[in-house]
C-alpha positions in Angstrom: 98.3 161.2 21.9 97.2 159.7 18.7 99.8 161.6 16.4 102.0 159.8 18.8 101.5 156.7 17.7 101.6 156.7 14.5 104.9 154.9 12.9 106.0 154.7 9.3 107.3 151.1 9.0 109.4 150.5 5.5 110.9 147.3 3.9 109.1 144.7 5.5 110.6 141.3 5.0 109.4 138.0 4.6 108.7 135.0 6.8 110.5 134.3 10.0 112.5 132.1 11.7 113.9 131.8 15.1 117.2 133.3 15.8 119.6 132.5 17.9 120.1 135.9 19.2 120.2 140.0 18.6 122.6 142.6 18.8 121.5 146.2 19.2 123.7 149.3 19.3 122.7 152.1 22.2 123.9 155.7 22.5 125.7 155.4 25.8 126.5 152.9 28.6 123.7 152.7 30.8 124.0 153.8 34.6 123.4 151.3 37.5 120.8 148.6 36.5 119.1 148.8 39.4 115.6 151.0 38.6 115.6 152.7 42.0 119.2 154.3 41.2 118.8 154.9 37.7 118.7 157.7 36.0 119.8 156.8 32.2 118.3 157.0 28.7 119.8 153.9 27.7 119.5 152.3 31.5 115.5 152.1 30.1 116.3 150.8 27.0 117.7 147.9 28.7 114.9 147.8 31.2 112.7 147.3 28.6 113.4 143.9 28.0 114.7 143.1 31.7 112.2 144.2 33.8 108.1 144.3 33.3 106.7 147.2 35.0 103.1 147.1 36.9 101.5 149.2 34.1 102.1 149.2 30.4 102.6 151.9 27.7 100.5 150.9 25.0 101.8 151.8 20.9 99.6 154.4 20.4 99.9 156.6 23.2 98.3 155.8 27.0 98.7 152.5 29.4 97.5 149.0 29.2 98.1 146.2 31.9 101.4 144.5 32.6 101.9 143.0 35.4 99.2 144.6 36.9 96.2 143.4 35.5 93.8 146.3 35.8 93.8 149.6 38.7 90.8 151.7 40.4 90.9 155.0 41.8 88.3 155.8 44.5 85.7 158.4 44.9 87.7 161.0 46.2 91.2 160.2 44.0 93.5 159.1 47.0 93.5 155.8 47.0 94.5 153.5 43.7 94.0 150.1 43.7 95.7 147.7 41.9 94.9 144.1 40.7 98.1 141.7 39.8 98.7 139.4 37.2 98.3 135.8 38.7 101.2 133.2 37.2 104.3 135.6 37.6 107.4 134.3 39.0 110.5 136.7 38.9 113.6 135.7 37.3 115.1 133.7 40.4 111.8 132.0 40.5 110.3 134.0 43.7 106.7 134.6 43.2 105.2 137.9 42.3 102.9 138.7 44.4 101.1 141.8 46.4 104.2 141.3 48.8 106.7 141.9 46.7 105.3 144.8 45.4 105.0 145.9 48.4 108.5 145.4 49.5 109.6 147.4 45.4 107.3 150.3 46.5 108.6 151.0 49.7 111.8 150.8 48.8 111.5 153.2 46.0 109.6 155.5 48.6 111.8 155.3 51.2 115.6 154.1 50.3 118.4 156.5 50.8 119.8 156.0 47.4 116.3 155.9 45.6 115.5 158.4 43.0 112.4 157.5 42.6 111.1 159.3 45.8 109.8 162.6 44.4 107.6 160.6 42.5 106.3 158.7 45.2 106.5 161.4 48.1 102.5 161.4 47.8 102.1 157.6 48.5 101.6 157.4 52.1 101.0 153.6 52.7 101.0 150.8 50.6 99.0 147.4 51.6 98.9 144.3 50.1 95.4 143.1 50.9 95.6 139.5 49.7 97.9 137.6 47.2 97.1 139.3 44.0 95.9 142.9 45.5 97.6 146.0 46.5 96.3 149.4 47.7 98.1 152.5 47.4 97.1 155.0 49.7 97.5 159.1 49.0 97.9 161.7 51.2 96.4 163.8 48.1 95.2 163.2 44.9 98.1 162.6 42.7 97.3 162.0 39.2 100.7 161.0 37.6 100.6 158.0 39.4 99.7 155.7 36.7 102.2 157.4 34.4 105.2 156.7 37.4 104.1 153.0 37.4 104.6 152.8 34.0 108.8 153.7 34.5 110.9 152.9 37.1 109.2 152.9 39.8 106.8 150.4 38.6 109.8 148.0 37.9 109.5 145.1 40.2 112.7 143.1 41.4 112.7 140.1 43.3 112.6 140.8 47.0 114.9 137.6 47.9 117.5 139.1 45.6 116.8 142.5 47.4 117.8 140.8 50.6 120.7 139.2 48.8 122.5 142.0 47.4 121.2 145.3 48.8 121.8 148.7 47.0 124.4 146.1 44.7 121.2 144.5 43.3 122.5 146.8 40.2 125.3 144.8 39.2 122.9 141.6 38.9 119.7 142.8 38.5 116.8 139.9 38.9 113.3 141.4 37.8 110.3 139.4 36.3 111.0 140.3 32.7 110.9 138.7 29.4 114.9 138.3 29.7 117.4 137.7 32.7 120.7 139.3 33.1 123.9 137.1 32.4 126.9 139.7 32.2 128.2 143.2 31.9 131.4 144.4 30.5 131.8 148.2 31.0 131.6 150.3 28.2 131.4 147.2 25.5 128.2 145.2 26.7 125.3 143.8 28.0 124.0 140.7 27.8 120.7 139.2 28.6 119.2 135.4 28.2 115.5 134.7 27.4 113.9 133.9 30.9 111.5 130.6 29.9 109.2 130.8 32.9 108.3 134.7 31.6 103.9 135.2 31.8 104.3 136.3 28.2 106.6 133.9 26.9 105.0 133.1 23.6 105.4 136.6 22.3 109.1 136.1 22.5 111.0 134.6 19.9 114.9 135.5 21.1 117.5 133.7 23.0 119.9 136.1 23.7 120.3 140.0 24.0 123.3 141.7 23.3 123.6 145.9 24.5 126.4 147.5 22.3 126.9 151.3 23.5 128.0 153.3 20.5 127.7 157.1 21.5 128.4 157.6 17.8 125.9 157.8 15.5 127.5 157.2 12.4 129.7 153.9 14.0 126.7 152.5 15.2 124.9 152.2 11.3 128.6 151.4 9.9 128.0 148.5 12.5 124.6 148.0 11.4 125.5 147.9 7.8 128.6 145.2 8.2 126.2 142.9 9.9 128.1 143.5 13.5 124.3 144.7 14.4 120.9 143.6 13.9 119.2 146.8 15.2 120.5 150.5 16.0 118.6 153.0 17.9 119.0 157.3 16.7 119.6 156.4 13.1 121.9 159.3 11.9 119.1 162.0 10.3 121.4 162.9 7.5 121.4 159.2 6.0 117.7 158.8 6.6 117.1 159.5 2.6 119.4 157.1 1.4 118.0 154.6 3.9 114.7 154.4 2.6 115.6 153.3 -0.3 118.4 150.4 0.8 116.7 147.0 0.5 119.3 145.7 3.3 117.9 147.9 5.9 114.7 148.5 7.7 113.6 151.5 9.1 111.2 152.0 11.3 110.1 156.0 12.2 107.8 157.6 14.4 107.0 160.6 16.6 109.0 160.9 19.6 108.2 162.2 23.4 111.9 162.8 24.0 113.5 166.0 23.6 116.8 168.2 24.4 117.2 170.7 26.4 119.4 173.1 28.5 119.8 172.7 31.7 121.5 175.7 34.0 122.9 175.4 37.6 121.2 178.0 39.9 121.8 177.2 43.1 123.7 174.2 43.0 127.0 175.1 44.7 129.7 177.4 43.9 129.2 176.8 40.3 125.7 178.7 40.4 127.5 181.4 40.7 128.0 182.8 37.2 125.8 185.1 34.8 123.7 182.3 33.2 122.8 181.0 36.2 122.2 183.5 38.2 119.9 185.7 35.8 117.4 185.2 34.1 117.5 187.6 31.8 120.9 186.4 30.4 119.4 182.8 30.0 116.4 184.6 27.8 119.3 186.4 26.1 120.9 182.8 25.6 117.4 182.0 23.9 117.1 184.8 21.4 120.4 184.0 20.3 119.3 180.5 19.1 118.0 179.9 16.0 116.5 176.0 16.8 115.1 175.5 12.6 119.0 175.9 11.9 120.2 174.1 14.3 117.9 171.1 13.3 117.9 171.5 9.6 121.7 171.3 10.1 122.3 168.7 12.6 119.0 166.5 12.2 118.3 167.3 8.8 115.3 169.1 9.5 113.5 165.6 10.8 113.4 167.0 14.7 110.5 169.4 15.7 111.9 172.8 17.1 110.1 173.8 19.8 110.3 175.7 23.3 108.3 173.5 25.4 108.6 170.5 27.5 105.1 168.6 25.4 105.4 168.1 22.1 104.2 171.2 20.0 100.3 171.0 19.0 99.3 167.8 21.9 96.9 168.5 25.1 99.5 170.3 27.6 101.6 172.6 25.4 100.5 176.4 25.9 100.3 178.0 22.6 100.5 181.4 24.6 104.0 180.6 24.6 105.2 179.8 20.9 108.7 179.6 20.5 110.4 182.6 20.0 112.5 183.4 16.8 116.0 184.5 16.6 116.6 188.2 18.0 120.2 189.0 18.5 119.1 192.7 19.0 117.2 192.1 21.8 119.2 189.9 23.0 121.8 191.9 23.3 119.5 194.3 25.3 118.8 192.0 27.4 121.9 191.4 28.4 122.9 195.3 28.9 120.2 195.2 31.3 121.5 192.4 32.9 124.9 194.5 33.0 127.1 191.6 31.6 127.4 192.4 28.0 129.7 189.7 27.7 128.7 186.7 29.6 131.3 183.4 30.0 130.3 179.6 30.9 130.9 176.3 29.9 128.6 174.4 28.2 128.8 170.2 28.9 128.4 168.0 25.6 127.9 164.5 25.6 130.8 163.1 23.7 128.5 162.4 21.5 129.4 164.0 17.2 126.2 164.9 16.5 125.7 166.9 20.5 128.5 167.7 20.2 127.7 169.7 16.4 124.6 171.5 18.3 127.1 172.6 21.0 129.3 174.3 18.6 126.4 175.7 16.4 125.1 177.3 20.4 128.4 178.2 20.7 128.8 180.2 17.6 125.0 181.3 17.5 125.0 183.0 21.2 128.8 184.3 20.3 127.1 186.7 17.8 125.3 188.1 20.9 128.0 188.7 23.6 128.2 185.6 24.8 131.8 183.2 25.6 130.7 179.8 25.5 133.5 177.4 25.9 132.6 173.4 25.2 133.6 170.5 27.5 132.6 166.8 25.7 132.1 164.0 28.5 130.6 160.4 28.3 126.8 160.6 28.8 126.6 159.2 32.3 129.8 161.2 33.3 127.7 164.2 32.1 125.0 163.0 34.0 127.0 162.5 37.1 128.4 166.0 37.0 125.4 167.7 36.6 123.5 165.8 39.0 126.5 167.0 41.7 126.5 170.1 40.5 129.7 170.2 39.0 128.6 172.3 36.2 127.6 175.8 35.0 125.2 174.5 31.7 124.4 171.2 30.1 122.8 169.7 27.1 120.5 166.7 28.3 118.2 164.7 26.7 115.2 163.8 28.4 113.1 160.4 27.0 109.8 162.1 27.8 106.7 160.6 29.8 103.4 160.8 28.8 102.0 162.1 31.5 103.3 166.0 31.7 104.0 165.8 35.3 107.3 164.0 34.5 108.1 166.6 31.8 107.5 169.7 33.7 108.0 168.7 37.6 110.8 166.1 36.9 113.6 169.2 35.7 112.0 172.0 37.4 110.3 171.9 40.4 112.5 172.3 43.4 112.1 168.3 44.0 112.3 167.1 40.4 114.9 164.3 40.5 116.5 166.3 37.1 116.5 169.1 38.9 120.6 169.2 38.4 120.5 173.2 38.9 118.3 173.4 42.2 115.7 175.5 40.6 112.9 176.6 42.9 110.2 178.7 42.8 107.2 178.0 45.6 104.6 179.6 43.4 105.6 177.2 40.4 105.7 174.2 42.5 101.9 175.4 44.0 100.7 175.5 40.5 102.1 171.7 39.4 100.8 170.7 43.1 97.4 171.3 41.6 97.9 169.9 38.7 98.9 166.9 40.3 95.6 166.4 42.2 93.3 166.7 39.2 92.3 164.1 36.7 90.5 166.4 35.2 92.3 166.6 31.8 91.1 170.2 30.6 91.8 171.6 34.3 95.1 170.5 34.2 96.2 172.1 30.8 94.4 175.0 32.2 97.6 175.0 35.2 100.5 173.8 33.0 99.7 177.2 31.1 100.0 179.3 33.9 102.7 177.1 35.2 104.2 177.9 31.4 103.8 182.0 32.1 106.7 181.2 35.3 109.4 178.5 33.6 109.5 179.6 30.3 109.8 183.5 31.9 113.0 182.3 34.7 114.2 179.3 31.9 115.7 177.3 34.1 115.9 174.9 31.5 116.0 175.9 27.3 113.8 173.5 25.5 115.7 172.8 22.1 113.5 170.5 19.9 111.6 166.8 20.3 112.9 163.7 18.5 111.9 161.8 15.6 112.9 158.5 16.8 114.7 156.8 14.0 115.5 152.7 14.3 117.8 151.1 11.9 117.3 147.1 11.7 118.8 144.6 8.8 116.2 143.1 6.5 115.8 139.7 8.4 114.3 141.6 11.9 110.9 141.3 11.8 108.0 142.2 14.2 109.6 145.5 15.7 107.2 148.0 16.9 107.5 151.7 17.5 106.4 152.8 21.1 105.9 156.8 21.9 108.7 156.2 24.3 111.2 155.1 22.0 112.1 152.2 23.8 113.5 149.2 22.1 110.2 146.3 23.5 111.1 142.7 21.6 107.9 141.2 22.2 107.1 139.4 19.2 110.7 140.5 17.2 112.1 137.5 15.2 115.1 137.4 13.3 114.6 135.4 10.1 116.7 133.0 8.6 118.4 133.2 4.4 117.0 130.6 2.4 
């Protein structure tokens, strides 16, 4: 995970001073703010700086405490133990303590409208032993676990506001973060206050928090550049050159875990029932059509890193059995006369997003040259989220922020209980192979079953891997302190905003 970590940081400016607030444009307006319901790339931007999480992500790559302190593993891998951070109080002032986890945990486990239950179906029991100690226990080794407390399900909210509000604890979420919810206005923005009893509250220098959604790229650095923002997330590639060199911006650039993809409906209702869904050789057909070094040279200006996979090309759990394949309209066209649908039709959903909605129309044309009749339907992200999640849809283009554990990559979108598993995907042999993976912590055994869990998803692609990010930030000259995490989410520990002279 090194490579991860390493960021390119240009145009540092001088000496700070505190501000009296930030404004940072996002791609899309989050989903419910309540962690157990959602499901959003820009939701975890904003729960990055609302609520702490029981284990940390560090910079370069792996975890570090948060509010958990430190965690053990017994002998035998099925129980985790987990020491908490003495001092916290959530945002209502409630305690956090080995109860409230407890009350978070089960929740997520067991809630009707949780989404974090897939990930936690192998925690059978969770105990809080005394104030500041909790124990997790297994009904089989599960070695993601860590990884899963370092997201959502490792967000704590406070239980008395649990009580309070119920599965409406999303419209005022109260969590035990570095800053406390004050308002939402659909669609224009989020606010959030700095909360002054936070553990870490030297390491945060900002009053206020303001979430802009922008979906388009280009709006949110015309934004950025009158001074209506102070930072932008998904800087547009195309403008990265004449960036580097503006002494009014910072940018800050580093390899990203997130990538794109294509995900097909199955068995998901009556819209499974097309072609691309329901064979797979018309979805490999789909995939020799592409050519993924065009599409990125032309929509990301070469910056993204083409690849088939769900891991990043060259790190510990890609398979370089499987290298991407290159453009083959010939056999692509085979493929589908074997298929006996020489001319396949289905809808593709875009985000509404320009720049998505650019690689749509570049698939489009591409798999056109090979028999295929896409036709392109733009939504709002969380609309297209929605849809696809209902299975109100035939194929989408989804990003998904990455994990670092490849359990979340792999299992998330395609075993037959992955929580992005829009299509209904399932194949027991697959899902036996990821089993074991899960109950290893043996690094070099596991790459040893993502590889032959490889030789099954990348053969009945019920997702197309399109590239992995280059996460791209644009800030003005006066933010200081900004660090780049492999999960490209916006943390504003130790960010200042410094004042003119």
């Amino acid at each position: 995970m090194a490579a991860l970590g390493a960021v390119l940081v240009l145009h540092v400016a001088s000496s700070p001073a505190m501000a009296a607030g930030i404004r940072i444009g996002i791609d899309a307006d989050p989903d419910v703010l309540d962690p157990a319901q959602g499901g959003s790339v820009s939701g975890r931007q904003v729960f990055a700086a609302l609520c702490d999480k029981l284990v940390g992500v560090a910079p370069g790559g792996g975890f570090q405490p948060e509010l958990a302190t430190g965690w053990s593993w017994s002998a035998d891998n099925t129980v985790l133990t987990l020491t908490l951070r003495d001092g916290v109080v959530f945002q209502d002032g409630e305690p956090f303590d080995a109860a409230a986890v407890k009350v978070n945990l089960d929740r997520f486990r067991t809630a009707p409208v949780s989404r974090r239950k897939a990930e936690l179906k192998p925690v059978a029991e969770v105990t809080a032993v005394d104030r500041l100690t909790v124990r997790l226990t297994l009904s089989q080794p599960y070695a993601p676990l860590i990884a899963v407390l370092s997201d959502r399900a490792g967000m704590m909210l406070s239980p008395k506001a649990l009580a309070q509000a119920g599965d409406a604890i999303g419209q005022h979420p109260v969590c035990a973060g570095p800053f406390e919810f004050v308002e939402r206005v659909q669609g224009d923005h989020i606010r959030l206050k700095r909360f002054d009893r936070y553990w870490n509250k030297d390491a945060i220098f900002l009053d206020t928090i303001d979430y802009r959604p922008m979906p388009d790229e280009t709006v949110r650095l015309l934004n950025l550049r009158s001074g209506d923002l102070d930072l932008i997330e998904h800087v547009p590639t195309v403008e990265v050159p004449g960036l580097r060199d503006d002494a009014a911006v910072t940018l800050v650039e580093a390899p990203s875990l997130a990538y794109d993809l294509i995900s097909f409906n199955i068995g998901h209702g009556d819209q499974a029932n097309s072609p691309i869904g329901q064979s797979a050789k018309v979805r490999q057909a789909l995939e020799l059509s592409l050519d993924r070094d065009a599409i990125n040279a032309a929509a990301y200006d070469g910056l993204f890193l083409p690849g088939n996979q769900p891991e990043v090309p060259g790190t510990r759990f890609e398979d370089p059995g499987h290298p991407m394949p290159a453009r083959d309209l010939a056999k692509a066209k085979a493929l589908l006369a074997e298929a006996g649908v020489p001319n396949p039709s289905f809808t593709l959903l875009v985000t509404n997003n320009p720049v998505t909605q650019q690689v749509g129309q570049m698939i489009q044309a591409m798999a056109g040259e090979a028999g295929f009749d896409i036709k392109l339907q733009a939504l709002e992200a969380a609309t297209l989220a929605a849809s696809s999640n209902d299975g109100n849809y035939q194929a989408s283009i989804a990003i998904w922020s990455g994990r670092l554990d490849p359990d979340a990559n792999i299992g998330t979108w395609a075993s037959c209980e992955g929580f992005l598993n829009w299509g209904r995907y399932c194949n027991p042999e697959f899902d036996a192979i990821l089993a074991q993976a899960r109950g290893s912590t043996d690094d070099a055994r596991r790459a040893e079953l993502y590889r032959r869990a490889a030789d099954i998803y990348l053969t009945d692609l019920p997702q197309i891997v399109l590239y992995h990010y280059r996460s791209i930030w644009g800030m003005r000259r006066a933010v200081e302190g900004f660090v780049a995490y492999p999960d490209s989410l916006i943390r504003l520990q130790g960010v200042k905003i410094a004042q003119a002279d």
